[in-house]
KOLGU-965510 format. One record per residue (C-alpha): residue number from 1; residue in one letter; x, y, z. Coordinates in steps of 0.5 Angstrom, whole numbers. Layout:
# KOLGU-965510
+-----+------+-------+-------+-------+
:  nr : rest :     x :     y :     z :
+-----+------+-------+-------+-------+
: NUM :    a :     X :     Y :     Z :
...
+-----+------+-------+-------+-------+
This chain:
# KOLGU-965510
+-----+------+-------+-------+-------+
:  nr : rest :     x :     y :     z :
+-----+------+-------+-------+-------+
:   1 :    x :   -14 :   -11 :     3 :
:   2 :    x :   -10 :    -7 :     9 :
:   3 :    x :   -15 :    -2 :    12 :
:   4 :    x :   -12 :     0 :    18 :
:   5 :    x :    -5 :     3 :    20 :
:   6 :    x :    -2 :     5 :    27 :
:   7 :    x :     0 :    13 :    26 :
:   8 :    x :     7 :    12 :    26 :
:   9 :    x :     7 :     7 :    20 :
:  10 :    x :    12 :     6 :    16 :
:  11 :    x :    11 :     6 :     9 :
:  12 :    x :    14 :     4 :     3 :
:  13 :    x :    15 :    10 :    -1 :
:  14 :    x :     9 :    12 :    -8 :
:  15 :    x :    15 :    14 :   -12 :
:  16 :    x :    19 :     7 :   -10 :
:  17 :    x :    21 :     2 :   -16 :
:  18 :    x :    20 :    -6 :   -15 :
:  19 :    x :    26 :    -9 :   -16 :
:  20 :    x :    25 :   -16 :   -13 :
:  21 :    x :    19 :   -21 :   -13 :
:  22 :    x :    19 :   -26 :    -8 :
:  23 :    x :    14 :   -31 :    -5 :
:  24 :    x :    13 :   -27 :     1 :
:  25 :    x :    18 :   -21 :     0 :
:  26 :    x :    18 :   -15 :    -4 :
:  27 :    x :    25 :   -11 :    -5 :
:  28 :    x :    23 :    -3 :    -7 :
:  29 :    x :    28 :     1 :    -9 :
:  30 :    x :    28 :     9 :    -9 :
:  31 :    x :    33 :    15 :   -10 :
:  32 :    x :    33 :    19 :    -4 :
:  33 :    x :    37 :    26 :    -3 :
:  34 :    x :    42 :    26 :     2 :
:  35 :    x :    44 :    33 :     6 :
:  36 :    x :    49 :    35 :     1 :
:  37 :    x :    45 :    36 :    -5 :
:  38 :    x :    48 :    27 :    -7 :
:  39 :    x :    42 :    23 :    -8 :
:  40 :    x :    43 :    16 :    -6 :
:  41 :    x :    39 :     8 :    -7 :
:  42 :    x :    35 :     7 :    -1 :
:  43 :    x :    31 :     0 :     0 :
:  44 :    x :    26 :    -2 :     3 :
:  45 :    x :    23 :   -10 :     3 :
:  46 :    x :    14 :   -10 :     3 :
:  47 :    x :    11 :   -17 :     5 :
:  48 :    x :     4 :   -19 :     8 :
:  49 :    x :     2 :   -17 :    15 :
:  50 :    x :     1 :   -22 :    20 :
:  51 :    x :    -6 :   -23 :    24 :
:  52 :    x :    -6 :   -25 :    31 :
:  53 :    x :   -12 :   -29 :    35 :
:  54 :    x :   -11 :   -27 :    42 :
:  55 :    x :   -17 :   -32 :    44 :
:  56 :    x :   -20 :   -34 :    50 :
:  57 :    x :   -25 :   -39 :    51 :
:  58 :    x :   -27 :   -41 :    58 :
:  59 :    x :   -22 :   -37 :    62 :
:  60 :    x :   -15 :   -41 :    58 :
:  61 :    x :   -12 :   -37 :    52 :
:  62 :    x :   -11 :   -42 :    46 :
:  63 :    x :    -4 :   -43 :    44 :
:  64 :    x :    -1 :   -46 :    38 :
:  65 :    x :     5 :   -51 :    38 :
:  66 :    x :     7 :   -53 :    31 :
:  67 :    x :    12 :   -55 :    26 :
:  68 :    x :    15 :   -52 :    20 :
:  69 :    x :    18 :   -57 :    15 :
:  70 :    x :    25 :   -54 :    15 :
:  71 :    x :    25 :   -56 :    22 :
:  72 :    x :    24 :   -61 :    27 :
:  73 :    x :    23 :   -56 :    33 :
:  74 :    x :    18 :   -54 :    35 :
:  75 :    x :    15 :   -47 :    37 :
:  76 :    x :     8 :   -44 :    40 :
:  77 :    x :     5 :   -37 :    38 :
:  78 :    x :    -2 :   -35 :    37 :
:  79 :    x :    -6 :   -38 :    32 :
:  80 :    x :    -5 :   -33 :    26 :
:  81 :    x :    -2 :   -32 :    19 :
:  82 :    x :    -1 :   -28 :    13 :
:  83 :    x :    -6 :   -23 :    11 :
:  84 :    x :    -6 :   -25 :     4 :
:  85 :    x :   -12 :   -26 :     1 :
:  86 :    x :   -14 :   -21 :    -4 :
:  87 :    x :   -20 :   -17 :    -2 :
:  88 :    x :   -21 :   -19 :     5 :
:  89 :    x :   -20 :   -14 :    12 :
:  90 :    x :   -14 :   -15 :    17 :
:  91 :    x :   -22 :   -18 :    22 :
:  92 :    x :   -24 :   -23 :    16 :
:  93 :    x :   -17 :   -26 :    15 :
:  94 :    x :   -16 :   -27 :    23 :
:  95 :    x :   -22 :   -30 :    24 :
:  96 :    x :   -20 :   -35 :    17 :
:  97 :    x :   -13 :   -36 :    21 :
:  98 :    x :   -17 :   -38 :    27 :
:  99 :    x :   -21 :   -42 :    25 :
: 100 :    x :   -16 :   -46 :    19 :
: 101 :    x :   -11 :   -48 :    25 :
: 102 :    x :   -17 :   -49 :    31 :
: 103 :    x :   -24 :   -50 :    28 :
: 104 :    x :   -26 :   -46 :    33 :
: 105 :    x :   -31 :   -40 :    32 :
: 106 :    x :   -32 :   -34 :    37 :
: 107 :    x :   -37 :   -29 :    36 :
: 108 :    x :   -33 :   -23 :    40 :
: 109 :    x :   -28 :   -18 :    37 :
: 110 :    x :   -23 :   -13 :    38 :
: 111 :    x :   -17 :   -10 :    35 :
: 112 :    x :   -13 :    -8 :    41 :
: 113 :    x :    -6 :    -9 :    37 :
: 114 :    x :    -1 :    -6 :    31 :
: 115 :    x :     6 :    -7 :    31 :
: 116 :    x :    10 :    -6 :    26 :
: 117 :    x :    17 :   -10 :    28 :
: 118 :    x :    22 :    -7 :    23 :
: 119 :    x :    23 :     0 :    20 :
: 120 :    x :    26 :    -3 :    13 :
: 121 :    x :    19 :    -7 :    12 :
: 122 :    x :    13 :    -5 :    11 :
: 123 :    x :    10 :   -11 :    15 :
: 124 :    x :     5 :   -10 :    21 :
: 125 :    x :     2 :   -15 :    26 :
: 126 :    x :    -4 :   -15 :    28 :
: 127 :    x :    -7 :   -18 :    34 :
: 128 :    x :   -15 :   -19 :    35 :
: 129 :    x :   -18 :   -21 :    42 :
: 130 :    x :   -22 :   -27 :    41 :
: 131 :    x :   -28 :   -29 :    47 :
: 132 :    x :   -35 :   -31 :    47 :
: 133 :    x :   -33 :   -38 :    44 :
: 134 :    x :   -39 :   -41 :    40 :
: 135 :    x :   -36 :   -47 :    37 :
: 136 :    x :   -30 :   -51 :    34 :
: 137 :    x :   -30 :   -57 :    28 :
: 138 :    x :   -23 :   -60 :    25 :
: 139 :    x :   -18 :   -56 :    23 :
: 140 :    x :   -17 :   -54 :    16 :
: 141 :    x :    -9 :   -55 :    16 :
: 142 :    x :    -5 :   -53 :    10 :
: 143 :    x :     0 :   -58 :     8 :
: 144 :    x :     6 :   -55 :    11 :
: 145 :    x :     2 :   -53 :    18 :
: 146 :    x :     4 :   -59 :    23 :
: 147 :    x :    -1 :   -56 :    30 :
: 148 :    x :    -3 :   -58 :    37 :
: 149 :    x :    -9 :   -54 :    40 :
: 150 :    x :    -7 :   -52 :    47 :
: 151 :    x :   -11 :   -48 :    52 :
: 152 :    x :    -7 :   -45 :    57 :
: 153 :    x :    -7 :   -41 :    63 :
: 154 :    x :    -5 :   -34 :    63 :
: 155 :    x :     0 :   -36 :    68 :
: 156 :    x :     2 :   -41 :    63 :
: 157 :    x :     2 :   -37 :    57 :
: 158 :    x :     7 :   -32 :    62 :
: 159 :    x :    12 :   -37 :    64 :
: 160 :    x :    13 :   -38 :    55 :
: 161 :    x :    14 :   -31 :    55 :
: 162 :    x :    22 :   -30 :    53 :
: 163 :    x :    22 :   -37 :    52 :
: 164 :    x :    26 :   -38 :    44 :
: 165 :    x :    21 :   -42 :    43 :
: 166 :    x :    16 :   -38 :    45 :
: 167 :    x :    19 :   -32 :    40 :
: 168 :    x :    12 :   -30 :    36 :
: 169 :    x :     8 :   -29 :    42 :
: 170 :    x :     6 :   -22 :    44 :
: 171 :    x :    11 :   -21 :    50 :
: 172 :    x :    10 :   -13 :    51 :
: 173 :    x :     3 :   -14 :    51 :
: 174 :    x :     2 :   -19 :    55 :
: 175 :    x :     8 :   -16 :    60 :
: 176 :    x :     3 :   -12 :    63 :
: 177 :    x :    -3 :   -17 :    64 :
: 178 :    x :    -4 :   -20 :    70 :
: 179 :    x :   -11 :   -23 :    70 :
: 180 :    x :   -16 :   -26 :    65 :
: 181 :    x :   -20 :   -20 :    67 :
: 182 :    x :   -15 :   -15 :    64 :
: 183 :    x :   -14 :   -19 :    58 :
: 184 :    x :   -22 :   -18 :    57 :
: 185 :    x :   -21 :   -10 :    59 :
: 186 :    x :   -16 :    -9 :    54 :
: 187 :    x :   -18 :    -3 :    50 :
: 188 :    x :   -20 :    -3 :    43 :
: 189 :    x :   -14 :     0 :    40 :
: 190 :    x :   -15 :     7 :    36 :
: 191 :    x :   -16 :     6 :    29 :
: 192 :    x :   -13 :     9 :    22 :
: 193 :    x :   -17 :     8 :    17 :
: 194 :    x :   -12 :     7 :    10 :
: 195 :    x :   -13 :    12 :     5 :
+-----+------+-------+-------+-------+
């Protein structure tokens, strides 16, 4: 259940059509004037969002190193996943995210990130910050979740920052960030509740 969206969201118009049911992707269609008067089929694709657990537990930021079973790569990135749980907010969803892939808990949260990667997609990535770290117990792994729990440095995470393998991770929100203590301070960002 989606609750927030940042003001500039784009959205998969009310009058669209679903033309295409996948796994993870939608295909809406709809019929849009153009300036001469014509009208033309416009498309756009809906998927669910993406939450983020920027999580920092004694001064280390927690990364993830996985491997899907199409590849034998491997790549890093925030622990996280879809949001695609009937019923549960954008917070609920991360925090099950967080605790399935790392088995830790933190007591602390703030929003303090929404992107909306591509202006054909109605996807947006949500990036929670984790502190106060209250506990961690196994993993609770899906059957295609093949994850290492590392804990890094800030300076360590940044050297990942525009590595390939890396290409999940937040670079323009971290691109600033030059010390624990900002990271902390980071603002709460700036809710817009959905109607």
């Amino acid at each position: 259940m989606r609750t927030i969206l940042p003001t500039n969201a784009k959205l998969v118009p009310k009058n669209a059509k679903l033309v295409f049911k996948g796994i993870i992707y939608d295909t809406y269609q709809w019929q849009q004037k153009m300036f001469d008067d014509s009208y033309e089929t416009f498309e756009m694709l809906r998927r669910p969002d993406t939450l983020k657990a920027l999580a920092v537990k004694e001064n280390k930021i927690i990364l993830l190193e996985q491997q899907q079973p199409d590849s034998s790569d491997v790549f890093y990135d925030l622990p996280g996943g879809r949001h695609d749980v009937s019923g549960e907010t954008e917070l609920e969803g991360t925090k099950r995210e967080l605790l399935e892939e790392t088995g830790m808990t933190f007591k602390n949260w703030k929003l303090i990130d929404i992107t909306q990667p591509f202006s054909k997609v109605e996807l947006f990535v949500y990036v929670f910050l984790a502190t106060d770290f209250q506990n961690q117990v196994k993993q609770s792994l899906d059957s295609g979740e093949k994850i290492k729990v590392l804990e890094l440095s800030l300076a360590e995470l940044k050297k990942l920052v525009g590595n390939l393998k890396a290409r999940y991770l937040p670079k323009d929100l971290l691109e600033g960030i030059d010390s624990i203590e900002q990271l902390l301070n980071l603002p709460e960002y700036k809710r817009i509740i959905q109607e």
